[in-house]
KEGUZA-960188 format. One record per atom (N, C-alpha, C, O): residue number from 1; residue in three letters; atom name; y, x, z. Coordinates in steps of 0.001 Angstrom, whole numbers, plus 500000, padded with zeros to 6 digits. Example, Ala and Ser with C-alpha at 12.3 -4.5 7.8 and 13.67 -1.06 7.14 Angstrom:
<pts>
<1,ALA,N,<494310,513190,507800>>
<1,ALA,CA,<495500,512300,507800>>
<1,ALA,C,<496700,513200,507800>>
<1,ALA,O,<496681,514236,508465>>
<2,SER,N,<497750,512850,507080>>
<2,SER,CA,<498940,513670,507140>>
<2,SER,C,<500030,512900,507870>>
<2,SER,O,<501138,513409,508039>>
</pts>
This chain:
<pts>
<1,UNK,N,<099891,270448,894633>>
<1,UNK,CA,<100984,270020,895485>>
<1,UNK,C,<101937,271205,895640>>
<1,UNK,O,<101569,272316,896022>>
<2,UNK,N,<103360,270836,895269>>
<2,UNK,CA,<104239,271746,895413>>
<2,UNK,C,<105132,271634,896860>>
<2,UNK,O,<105370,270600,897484>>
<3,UNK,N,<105569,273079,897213>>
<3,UNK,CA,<106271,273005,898823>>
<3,UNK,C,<107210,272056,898895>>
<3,UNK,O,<107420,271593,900016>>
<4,UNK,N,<107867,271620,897941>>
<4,UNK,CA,<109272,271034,897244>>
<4,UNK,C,<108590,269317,898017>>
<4,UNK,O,<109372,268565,898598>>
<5,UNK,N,<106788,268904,897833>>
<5,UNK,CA,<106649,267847,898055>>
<5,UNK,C,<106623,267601,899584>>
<5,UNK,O,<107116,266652,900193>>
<6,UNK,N,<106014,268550,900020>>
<6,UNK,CA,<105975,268756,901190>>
<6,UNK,C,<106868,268199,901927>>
<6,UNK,O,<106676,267154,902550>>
<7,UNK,N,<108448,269169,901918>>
<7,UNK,CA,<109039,269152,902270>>
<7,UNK,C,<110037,268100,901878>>
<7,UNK,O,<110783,267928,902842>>
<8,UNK,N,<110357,267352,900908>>
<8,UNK,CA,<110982,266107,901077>>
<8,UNK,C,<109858,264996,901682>>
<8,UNK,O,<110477,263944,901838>>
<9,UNK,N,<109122,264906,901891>>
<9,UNK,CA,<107985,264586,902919>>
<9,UNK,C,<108379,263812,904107>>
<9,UNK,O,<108435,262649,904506>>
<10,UNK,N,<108726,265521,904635>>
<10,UNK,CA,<108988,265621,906138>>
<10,UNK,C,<110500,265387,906015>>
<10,UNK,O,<110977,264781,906975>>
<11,UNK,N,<111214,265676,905208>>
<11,UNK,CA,<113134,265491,905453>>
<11,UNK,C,<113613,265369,904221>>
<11,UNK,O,<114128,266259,903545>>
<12,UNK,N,<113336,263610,903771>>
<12,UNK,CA,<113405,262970,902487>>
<12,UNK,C,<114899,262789,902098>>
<12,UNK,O,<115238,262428,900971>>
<13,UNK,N,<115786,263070,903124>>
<13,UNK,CA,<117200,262906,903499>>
<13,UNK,C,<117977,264690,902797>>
<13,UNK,O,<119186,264888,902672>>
<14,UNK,N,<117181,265427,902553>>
<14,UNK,CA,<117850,266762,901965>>
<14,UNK,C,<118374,267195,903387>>
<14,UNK,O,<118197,266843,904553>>
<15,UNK,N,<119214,268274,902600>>
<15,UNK,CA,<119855,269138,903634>>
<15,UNK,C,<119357,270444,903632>>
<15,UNK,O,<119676,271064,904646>>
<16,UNK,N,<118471,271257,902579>>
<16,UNK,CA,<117324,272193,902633>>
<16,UNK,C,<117057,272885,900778>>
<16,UNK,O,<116730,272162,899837>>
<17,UNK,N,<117223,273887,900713>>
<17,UNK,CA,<117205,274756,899423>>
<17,UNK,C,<115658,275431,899735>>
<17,UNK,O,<115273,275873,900817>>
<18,UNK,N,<115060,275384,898728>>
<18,UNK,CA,<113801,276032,898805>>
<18,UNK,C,<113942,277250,897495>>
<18,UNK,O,<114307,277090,896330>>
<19,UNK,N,<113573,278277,898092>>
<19,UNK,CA,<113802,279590,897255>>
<19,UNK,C,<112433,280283,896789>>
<19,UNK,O,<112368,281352,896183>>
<20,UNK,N,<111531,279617,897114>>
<20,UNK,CA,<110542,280209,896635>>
<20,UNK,C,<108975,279398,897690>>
<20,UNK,O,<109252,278491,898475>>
<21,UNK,N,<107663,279806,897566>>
<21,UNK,CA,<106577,279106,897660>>
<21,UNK,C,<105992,278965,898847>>
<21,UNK,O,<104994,278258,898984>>
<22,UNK,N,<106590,279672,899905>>
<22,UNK,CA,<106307,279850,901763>>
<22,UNK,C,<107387,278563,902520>>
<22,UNK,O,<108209,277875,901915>>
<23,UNK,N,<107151,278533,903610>>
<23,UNK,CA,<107618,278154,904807>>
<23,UNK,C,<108808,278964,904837>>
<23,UNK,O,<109841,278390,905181>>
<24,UNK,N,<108867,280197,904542>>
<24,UNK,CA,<110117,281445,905119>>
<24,UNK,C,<111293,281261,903855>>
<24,UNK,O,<112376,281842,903923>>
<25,UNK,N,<110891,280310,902619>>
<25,UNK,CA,<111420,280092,901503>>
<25,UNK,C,<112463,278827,901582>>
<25,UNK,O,<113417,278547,900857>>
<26,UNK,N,<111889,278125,902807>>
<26,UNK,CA,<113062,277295,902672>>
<26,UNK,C,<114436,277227,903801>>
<26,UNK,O,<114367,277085,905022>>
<27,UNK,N,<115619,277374,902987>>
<27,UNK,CA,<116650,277583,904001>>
<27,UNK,C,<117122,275865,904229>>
<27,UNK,O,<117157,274947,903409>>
<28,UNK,N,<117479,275898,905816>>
<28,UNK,CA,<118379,274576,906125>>
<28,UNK,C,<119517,275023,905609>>
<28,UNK,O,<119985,276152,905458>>
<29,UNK,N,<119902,273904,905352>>
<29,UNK,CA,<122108,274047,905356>>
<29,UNK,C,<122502,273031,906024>>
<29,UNK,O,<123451,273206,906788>>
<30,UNK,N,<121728,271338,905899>>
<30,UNK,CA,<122451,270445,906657>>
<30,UNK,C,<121035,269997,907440>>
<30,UNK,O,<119989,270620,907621>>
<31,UNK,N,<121386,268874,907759>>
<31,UNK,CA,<120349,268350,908607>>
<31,UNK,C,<119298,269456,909485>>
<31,UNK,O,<119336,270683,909575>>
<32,UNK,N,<118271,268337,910133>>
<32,UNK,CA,<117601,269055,911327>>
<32,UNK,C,<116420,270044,910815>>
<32,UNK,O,<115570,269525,910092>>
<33,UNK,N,<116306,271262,911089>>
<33,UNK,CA,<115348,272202,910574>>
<33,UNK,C,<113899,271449,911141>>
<33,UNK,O,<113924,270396,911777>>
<34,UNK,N,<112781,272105,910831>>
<34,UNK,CA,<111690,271789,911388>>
<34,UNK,C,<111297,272796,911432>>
<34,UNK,O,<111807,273697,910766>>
<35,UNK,N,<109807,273075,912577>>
<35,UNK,CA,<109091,274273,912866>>
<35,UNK,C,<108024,274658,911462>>
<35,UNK,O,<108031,273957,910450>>
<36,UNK,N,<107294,275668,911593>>
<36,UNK,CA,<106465,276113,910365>>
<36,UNK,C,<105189,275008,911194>>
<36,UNK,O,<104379,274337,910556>>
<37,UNK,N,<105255,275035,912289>>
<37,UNK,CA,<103741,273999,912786>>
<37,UNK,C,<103968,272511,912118>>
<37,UNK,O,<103148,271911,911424>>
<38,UNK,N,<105137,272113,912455>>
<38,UNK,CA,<105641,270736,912083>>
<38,UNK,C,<105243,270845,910289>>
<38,UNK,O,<104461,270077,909729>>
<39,UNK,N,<105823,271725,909761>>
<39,UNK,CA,<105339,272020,908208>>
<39,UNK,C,<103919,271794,908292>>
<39,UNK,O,<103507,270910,907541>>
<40,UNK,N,<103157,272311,908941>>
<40,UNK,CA,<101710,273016,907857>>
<40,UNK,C,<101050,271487,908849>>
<40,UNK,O,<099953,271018,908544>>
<41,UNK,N,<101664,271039,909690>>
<41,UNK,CA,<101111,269262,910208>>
<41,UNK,C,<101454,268275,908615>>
<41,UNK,O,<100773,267323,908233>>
<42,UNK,N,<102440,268732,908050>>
<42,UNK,CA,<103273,267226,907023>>
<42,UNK,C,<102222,267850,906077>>
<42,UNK,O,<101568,267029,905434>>
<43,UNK,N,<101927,269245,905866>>
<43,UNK,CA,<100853,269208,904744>>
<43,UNK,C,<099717,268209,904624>>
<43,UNK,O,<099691,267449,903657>>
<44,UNK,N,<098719,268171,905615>>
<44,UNK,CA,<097743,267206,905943>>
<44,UNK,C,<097819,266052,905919>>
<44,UNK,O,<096879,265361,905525>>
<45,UNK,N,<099445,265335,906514>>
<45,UNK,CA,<099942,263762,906469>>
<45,UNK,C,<100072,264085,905099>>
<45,UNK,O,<099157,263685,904380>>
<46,UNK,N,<101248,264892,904420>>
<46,UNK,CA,<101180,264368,902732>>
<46,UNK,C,<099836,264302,902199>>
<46,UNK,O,<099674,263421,901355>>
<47,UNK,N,<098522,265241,902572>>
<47,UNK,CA,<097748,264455,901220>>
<47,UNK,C,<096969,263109,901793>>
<47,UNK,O,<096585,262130,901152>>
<48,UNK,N,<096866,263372,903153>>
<48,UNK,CA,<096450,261784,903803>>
<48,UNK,C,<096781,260192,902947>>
<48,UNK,O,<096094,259276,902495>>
<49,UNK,N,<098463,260570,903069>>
<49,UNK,CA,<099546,259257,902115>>
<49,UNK,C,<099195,259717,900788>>
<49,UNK,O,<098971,258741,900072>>
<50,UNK,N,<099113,260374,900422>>
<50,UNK,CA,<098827,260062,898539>>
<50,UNK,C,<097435,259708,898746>>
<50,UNK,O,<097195,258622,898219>>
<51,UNK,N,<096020,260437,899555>>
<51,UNK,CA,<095141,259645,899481>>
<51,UNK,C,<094937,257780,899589>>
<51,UNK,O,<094369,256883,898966>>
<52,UNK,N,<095653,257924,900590>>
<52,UNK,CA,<096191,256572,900766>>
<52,UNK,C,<096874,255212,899748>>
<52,UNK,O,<096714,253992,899743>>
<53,UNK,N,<097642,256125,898990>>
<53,UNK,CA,<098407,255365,898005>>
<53,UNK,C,<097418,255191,896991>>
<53,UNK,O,<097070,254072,896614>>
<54,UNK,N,<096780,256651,896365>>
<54,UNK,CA,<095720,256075,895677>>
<54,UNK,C,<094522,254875,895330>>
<54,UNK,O,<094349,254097,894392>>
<55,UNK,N,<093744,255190,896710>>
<55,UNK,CA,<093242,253700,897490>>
<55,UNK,C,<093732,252926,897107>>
<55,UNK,O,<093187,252356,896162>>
<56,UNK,N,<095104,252400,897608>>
<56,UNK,CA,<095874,250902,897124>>
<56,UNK,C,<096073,250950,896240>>
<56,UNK,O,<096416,249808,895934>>
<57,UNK,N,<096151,251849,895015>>
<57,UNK,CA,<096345,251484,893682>>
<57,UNK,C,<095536,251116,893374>>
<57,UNK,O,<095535,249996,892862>>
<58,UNK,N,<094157,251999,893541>>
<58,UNK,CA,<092680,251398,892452>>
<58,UNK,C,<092248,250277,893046>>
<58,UNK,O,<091345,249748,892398>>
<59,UNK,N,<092650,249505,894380>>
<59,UNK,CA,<092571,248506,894925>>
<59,UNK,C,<092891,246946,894019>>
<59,UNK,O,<092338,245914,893639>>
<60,UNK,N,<094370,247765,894021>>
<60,UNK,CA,<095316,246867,893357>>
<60,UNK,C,<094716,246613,891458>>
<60,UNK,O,<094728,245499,890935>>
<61,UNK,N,<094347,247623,890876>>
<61,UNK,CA,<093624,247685,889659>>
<61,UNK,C,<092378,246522,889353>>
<61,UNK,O,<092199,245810,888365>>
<62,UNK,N,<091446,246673,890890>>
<62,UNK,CA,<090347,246360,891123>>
<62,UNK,C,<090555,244622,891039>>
<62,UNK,O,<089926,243864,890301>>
<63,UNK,N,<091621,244256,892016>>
<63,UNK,CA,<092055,243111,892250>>
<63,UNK,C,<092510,242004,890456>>
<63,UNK,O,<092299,240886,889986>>
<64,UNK,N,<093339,243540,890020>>
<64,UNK,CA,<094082,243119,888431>>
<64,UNK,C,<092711,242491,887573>>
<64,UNK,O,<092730,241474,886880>>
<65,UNK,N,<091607,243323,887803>>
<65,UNK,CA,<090714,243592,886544>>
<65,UNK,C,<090822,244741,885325>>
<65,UNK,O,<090322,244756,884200>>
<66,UNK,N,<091459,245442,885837>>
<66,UNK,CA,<092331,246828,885196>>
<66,UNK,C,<091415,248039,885514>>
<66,UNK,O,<090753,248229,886534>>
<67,UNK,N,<091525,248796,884435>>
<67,UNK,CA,<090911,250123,884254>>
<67,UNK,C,<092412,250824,884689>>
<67,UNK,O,<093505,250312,884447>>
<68,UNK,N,<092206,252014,885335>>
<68,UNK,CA,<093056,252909,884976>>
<68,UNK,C,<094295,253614,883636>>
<68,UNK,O,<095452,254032,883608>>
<69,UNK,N,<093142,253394,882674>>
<69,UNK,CA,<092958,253509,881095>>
<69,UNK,C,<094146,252150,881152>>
<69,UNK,O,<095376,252173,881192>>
<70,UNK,N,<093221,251076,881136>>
<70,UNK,CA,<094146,249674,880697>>
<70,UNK,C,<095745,249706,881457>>
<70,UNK,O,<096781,249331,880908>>
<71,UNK,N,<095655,250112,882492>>
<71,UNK,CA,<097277,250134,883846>>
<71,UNK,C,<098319,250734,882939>>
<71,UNK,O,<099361,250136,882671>>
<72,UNK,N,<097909,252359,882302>>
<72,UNK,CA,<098353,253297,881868>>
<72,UNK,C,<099208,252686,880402>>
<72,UNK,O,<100420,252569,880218>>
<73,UNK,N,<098035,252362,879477>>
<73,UNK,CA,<098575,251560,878507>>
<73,UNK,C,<099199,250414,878629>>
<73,UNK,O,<099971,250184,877698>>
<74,UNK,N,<099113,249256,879814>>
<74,UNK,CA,<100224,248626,879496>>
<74,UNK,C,<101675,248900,880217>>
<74,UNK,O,<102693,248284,879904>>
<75,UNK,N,<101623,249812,881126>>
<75,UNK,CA,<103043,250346,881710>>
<75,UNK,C,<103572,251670,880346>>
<75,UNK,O,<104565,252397,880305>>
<76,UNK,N,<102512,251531,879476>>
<76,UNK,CA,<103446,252396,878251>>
<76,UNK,C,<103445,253989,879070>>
<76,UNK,O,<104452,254697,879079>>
<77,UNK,N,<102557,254262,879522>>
<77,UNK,CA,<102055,255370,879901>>
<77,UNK,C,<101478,256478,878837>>
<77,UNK,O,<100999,255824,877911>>
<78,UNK,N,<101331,257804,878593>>
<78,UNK,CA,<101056,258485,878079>>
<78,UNK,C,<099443,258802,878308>>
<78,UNK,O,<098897,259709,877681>>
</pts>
């Protein structure tokens, strides 16, 4: 997981240049800043929601009769 995910995460709306791999790396320019607590909280919600999304995919697979393998190949996946 990159900070870049993080942080459109928490402020999917932009407004924010990230210069490098910390909290201290990303500058506001528009929109509302957030705290480094509020950050290192969206860390935990982001992998929560991709855990999450995952779930409903292999759900959704489960439901198809679909392998992973099979999903991949017919969305012409690599």
């Amino acid at each position: 997981m990159h900070i870049s995910e993080i942080v459109a995460f928490l402020r999917p709306n932009g407004g924010y240049v990230i210069t490098g791999d910390t909290f201290d790396d990303i500058k506001f320019i528009e929109g509302e800043p957030f705290t480094k607590s509020e950050f290192e909280q969206a860390k935990l919600d982001y992998v929560e929601h991709l855990a999450n999304i995952q779930t409903q995919r292999l759900a959704l697979l489960d439901r198809l009769g679909l392998t992973e393998e099979e999903a991949t190949l017919l969305l012409g996946g690599n």
